[in-house]
C-alpha positions as CSV (number, residue, x, y, z in Angstrom):
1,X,19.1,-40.6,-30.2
2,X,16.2,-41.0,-28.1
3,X,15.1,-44.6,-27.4
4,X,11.3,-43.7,-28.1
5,X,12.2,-42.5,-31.5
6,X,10.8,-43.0,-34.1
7,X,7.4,-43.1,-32.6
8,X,8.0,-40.2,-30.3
9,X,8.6,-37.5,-33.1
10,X,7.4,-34.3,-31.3
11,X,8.0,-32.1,-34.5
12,X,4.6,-33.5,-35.9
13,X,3.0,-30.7,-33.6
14,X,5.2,-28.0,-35.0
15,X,4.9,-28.7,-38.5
16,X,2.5,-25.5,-39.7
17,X,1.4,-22.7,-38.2
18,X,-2.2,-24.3,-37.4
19,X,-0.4,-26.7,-34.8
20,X,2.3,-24.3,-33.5
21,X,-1.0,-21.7,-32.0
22,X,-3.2,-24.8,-30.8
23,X,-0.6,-26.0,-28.9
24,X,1.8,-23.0,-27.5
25,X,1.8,-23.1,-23.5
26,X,2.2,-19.5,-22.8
27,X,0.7,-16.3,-24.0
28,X,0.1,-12.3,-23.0
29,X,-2.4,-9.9,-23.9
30,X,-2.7,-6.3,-23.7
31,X,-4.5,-6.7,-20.0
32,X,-1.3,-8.6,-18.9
33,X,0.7,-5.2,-19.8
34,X,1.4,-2.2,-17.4
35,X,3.2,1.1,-18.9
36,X,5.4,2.6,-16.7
37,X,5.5,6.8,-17.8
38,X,7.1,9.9,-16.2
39,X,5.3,12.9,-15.8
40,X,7.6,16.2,-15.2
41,X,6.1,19.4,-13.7
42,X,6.7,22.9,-14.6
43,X,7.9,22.2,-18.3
44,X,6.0,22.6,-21.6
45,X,6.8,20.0,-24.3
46,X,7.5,16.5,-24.3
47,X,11.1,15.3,-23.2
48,X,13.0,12.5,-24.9
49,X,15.0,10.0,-23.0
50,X,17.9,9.7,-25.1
51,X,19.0,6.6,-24.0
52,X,15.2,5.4,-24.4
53,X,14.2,5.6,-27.6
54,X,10.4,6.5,-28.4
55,X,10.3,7.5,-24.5
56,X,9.6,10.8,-23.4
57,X,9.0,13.0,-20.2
58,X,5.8,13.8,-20.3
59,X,4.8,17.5,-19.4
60,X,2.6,17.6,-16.3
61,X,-0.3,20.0,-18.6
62,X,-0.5,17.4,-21.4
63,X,-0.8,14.3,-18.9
64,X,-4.5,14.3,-19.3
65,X,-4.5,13.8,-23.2
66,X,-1.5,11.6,-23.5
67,X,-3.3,9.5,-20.7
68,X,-6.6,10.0,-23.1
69,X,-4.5,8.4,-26.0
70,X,-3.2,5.2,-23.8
71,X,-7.0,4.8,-23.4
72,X,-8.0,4.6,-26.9
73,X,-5.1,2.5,-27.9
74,X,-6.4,-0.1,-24.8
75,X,-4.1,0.2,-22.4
76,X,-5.6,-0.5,-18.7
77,X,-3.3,0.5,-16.5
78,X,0.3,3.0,-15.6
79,X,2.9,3.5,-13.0
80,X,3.5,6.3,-12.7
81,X,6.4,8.3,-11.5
82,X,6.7,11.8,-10.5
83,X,10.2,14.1,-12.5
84,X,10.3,16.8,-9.6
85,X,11.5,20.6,-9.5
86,X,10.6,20.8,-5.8
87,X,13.6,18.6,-4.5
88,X,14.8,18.8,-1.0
89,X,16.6,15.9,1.8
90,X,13.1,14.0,2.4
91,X,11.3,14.0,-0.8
92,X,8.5,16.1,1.5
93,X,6.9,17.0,-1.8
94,X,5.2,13.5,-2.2
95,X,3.1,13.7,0.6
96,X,1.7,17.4,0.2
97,X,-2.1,17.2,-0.9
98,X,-1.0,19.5,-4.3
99,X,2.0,17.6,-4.5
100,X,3.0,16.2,-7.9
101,X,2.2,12.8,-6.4
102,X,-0.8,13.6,-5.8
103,X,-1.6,16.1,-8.7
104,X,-0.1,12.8,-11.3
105,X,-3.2,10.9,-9.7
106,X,-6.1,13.2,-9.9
107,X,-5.5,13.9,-13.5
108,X,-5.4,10.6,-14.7
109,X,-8.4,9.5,-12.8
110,X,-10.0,12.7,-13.9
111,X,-9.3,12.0,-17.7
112,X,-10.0,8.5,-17.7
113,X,-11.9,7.3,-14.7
114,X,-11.4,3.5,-15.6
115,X,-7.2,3.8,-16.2
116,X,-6.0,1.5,-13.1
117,X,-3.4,4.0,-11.1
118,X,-0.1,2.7,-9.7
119,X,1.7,5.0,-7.5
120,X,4.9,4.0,-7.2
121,X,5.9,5.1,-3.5
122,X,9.3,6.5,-3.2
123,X,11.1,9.2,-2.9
124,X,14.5,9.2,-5.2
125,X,12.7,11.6,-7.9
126,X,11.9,13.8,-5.0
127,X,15.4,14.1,-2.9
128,X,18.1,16.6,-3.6
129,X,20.4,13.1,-2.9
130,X,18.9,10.7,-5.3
131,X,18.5,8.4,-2.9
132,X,15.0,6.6,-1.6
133,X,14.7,8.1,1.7
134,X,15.9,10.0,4.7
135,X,19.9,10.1,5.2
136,X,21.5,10.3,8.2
137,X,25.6,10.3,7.0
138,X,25.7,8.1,4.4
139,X,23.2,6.1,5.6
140,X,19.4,6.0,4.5
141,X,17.0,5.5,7.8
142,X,14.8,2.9,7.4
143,X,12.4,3.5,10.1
144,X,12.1,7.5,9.3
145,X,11.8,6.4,6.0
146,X,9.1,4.2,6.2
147,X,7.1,6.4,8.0
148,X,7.2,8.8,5.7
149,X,6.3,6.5,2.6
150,X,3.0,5.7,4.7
151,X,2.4,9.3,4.3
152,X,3.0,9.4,0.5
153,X,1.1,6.3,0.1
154,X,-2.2,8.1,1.8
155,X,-2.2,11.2,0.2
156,X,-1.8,9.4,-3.5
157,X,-4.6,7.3,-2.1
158,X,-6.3,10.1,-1.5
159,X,-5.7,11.7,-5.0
160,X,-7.3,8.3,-6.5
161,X,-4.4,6.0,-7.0
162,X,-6.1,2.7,-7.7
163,X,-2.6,0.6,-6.5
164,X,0.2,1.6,-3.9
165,X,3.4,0.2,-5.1
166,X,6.5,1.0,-3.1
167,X,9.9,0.6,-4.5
168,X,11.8,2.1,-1.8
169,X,13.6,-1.4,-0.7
170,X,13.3,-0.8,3.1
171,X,12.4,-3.1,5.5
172,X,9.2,-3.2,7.0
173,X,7.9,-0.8,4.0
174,X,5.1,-3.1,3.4
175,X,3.5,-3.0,6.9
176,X,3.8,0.1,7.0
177,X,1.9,1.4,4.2
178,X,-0.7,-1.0,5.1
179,X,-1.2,0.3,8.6
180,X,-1.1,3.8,7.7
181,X,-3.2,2.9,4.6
182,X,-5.9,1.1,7.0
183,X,-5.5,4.0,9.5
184,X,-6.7,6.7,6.5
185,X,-9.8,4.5,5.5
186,X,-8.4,2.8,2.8
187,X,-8.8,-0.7,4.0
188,X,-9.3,-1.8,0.2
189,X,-6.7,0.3,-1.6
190,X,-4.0,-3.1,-2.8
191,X,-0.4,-2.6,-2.0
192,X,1.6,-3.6,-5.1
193,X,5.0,-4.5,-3.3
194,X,8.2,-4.1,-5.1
195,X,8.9,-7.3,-3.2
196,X,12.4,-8.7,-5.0
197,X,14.5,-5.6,-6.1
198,X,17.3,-6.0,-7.2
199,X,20.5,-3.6,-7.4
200,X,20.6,-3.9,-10.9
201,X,23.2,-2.3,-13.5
202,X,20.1,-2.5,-16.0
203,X,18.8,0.7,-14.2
204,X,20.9,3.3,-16.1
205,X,18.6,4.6,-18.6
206,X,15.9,5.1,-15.8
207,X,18.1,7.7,-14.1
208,X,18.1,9.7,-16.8
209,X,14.4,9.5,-17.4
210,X,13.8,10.1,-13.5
211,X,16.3,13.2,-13.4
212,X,17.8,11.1,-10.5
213,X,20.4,13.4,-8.3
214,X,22.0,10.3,-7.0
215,X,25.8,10.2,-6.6
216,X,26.7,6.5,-5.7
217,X,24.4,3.7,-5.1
218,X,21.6,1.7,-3.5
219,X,23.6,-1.6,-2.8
220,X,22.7,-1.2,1.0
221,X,19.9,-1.6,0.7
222,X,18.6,-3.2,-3.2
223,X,19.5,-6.5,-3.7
224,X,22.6,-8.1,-4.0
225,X,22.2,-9.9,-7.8
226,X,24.3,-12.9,-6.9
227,X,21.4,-13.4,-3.9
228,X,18.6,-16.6,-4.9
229,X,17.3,-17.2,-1.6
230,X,17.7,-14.4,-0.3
231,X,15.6,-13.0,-3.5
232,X,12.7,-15.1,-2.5
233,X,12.8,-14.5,1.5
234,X,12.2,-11.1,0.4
235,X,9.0,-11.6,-1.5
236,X,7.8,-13.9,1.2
237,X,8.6,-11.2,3.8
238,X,6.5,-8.8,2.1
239,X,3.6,-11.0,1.7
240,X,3.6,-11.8,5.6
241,X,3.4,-8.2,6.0
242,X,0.3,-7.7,4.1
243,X,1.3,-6.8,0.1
244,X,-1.5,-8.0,-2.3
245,X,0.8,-8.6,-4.9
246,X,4.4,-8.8,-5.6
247,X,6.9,-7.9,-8.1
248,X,10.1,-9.0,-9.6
249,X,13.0,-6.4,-10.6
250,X,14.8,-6.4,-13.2
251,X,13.1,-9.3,-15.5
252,X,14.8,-10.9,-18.2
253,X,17.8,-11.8,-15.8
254,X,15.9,-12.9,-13.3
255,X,13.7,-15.6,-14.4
256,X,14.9,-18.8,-12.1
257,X,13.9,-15.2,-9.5
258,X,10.2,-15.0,-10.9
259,X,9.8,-19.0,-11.0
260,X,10.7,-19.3,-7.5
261,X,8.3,-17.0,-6.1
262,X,5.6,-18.3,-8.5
263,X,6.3,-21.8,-7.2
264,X,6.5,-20.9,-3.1
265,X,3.6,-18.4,-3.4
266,X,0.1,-17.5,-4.4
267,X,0.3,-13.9,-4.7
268,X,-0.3,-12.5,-8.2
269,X,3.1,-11.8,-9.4
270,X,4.2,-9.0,-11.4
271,X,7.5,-8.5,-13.3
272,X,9.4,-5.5,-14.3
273,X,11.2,-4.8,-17.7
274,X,13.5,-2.2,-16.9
275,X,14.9,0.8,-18.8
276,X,17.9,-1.1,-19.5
277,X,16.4,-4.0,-20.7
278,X,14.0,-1.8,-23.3
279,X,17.1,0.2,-24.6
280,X,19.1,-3.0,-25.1
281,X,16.2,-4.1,-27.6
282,X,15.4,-0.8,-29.3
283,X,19.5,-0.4,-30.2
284,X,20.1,-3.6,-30.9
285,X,17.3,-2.9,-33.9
286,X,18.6,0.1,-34.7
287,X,21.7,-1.1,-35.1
288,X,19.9,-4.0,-37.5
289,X,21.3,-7.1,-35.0
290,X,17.8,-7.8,-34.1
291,X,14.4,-8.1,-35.1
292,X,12.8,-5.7,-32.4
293,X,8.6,-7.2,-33.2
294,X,10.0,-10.9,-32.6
295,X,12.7,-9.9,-29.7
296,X,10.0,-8.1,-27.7
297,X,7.6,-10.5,-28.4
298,X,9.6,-13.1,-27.2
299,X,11.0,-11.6,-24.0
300,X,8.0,-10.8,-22.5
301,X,6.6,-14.3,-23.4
302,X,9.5,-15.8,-21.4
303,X,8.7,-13.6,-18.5
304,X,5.1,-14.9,-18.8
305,X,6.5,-18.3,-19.3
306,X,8.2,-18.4,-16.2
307,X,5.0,-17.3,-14.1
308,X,4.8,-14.2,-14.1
309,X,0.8,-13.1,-14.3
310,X,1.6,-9.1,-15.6
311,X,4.2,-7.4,-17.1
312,X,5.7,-4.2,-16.4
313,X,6.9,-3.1,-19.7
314,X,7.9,0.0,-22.3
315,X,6.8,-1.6,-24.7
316,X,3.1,-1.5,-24.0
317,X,1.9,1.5,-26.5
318,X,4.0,0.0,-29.1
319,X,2.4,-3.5,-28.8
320,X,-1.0,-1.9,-28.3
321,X,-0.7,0.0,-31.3
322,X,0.6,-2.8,-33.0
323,X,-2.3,-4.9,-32.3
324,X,-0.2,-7.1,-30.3
């Protein structure tokens, strides 16, 4: 027993519902919220992620309208990502001016001028490998990769993307974009760096969603899980190479990840609720273990909690229609 009790007694600011709200540290809204949705080309009705339930492929002639109903509901802002039928070793498609990069972008903006755009910038929807970049052997080249994702990032610059927000994991990426960004004209277009990404078994449901062609995996070049300083040298990196903002990837596991970074920089700092994490909840309530409004609730408050300023998340139309 504490030595301050019984005059320390911090239950008198829990004891009803009045107190709890006045005095609870850490919140989110609807603006802190980004939906992440997958737009596939050359297909007609909407495509259900199995594994992802109440998420669906969204068919590239119905973007505008489904885009139209995020608005209403009050979501702000997407990342978006690109299910491609025009596959081949480079991922060439994303920087063709009527590529589906670029065609993702001008509907949106077209729909609903005021949606914030995030492009994310990589090319493992677009390779007949699966993997993010150019392959020499086994190997992906970073340095023709990253030239190449300065050319993706211009042309969805170009097709209004608000936000550039590369996921590719190379080294250097960062710069980059920015110098190729910069070299375009688009000296105020914000690179949203997938700064800290980890190699993350909580990815599986998104490779279904994606349509990812990939046979083996991205451990040469994603982050080794097991890695904390190494996680924030990343992050750090990225920042001294010019990224406006930085992200953390997966979430829930990684919160000692997002603290760090919050603590060592000044950045706004995103965080990423994967596919894995978002399927975990939604069986978990299916299969009546959990309470899905509370569970979500309090996930994303912990990832808020731990500093994160916005939340990349599934569950943004559901907590938008919901009222939050």
């Amino acid at each position: 027993m504490s030595s301050l009790f019984p005059a320390a007694r911090p239950r008198r600011l829990r004891s009803n519902e009045n107190f709890r709200s006045l005095f609870q540290e850490s919140e989110f809204t609807l603006n802190d919220l980004v939906l992440p949705i997958f737009v596939e080309e050359e297909i007609d009705e909407f495509v259900p992620i199995k594994s992802m339930p109440g998420v669906q492929r969204i068919p590239e002639s119905r973007l505008a309208q489904e885009v139209e109903r995020y608005a209403r509901a009050g979501i702000k802002s997407v990342m978006t990502f690109g299910v491609s039928h025009h596959l081949d070793a480079t991922g060439s498609d994303t920087w063709q001016e009527n590529g589906l990069v670029s065609r993702i972008s001008r509907t949106i903006k077209s729909a609903v001028p005021e949606m914030i755009v995030m492009s994310d910038t990589c090319f493992c929807e677009y390779t007949d490998h699966g993997h993010c970049g150019v392959m020499h052997g086994a190997h992906v080249d970073n340095d023709a990769t990253i030239e190449n994702l300065g050319k993706q990032a211009v042309m969805a610059a170009r097709a209004g993307a608000d936000v550039i927000a590369p996921s590719a994991a190379m080294d250097g990426q960062v710069k980059a974009i920015r110098a190729a960004l910069d070299a375009a004209g688009f000296t105020q277009t914000p690179i949203m760096a997938y700064s800290t990404k980890f190699a993350s078994a909580l990815y599986g449901p998104f490779r279904e969603a994606g349509g990812s062609a990939l046979k083996g995996d991205r451990k040469s070049y994603q982050m080794n899980p097991m890695n904390r300083r190494e996680a924030l040298r990343e992050s750090l990196l990225d920042e001294a190479e010019g990224a406006d903002a930085l992200m953390v990837k997966p979430a829930g596991a990684y919160l000692d990840i997002i603290r760090d970074i919050r603590e060592a920089s000044n950045l706004p700092l995103a965080a990423y609720q994967v596919s894995g994490e978002y399927a975990m909840i939604k069986f978990g309530a299916q299969a009546g273990a959990i309470d899905e409004h509370r569970v979500v609730r309090e996930t994303l408050g912990a990832i808020k909690r731990a500093g994160a300023d916005l939340i990349f998340t599934y569950f943004a139309m559901d907590l938008a229609l919901s009222g939050i």
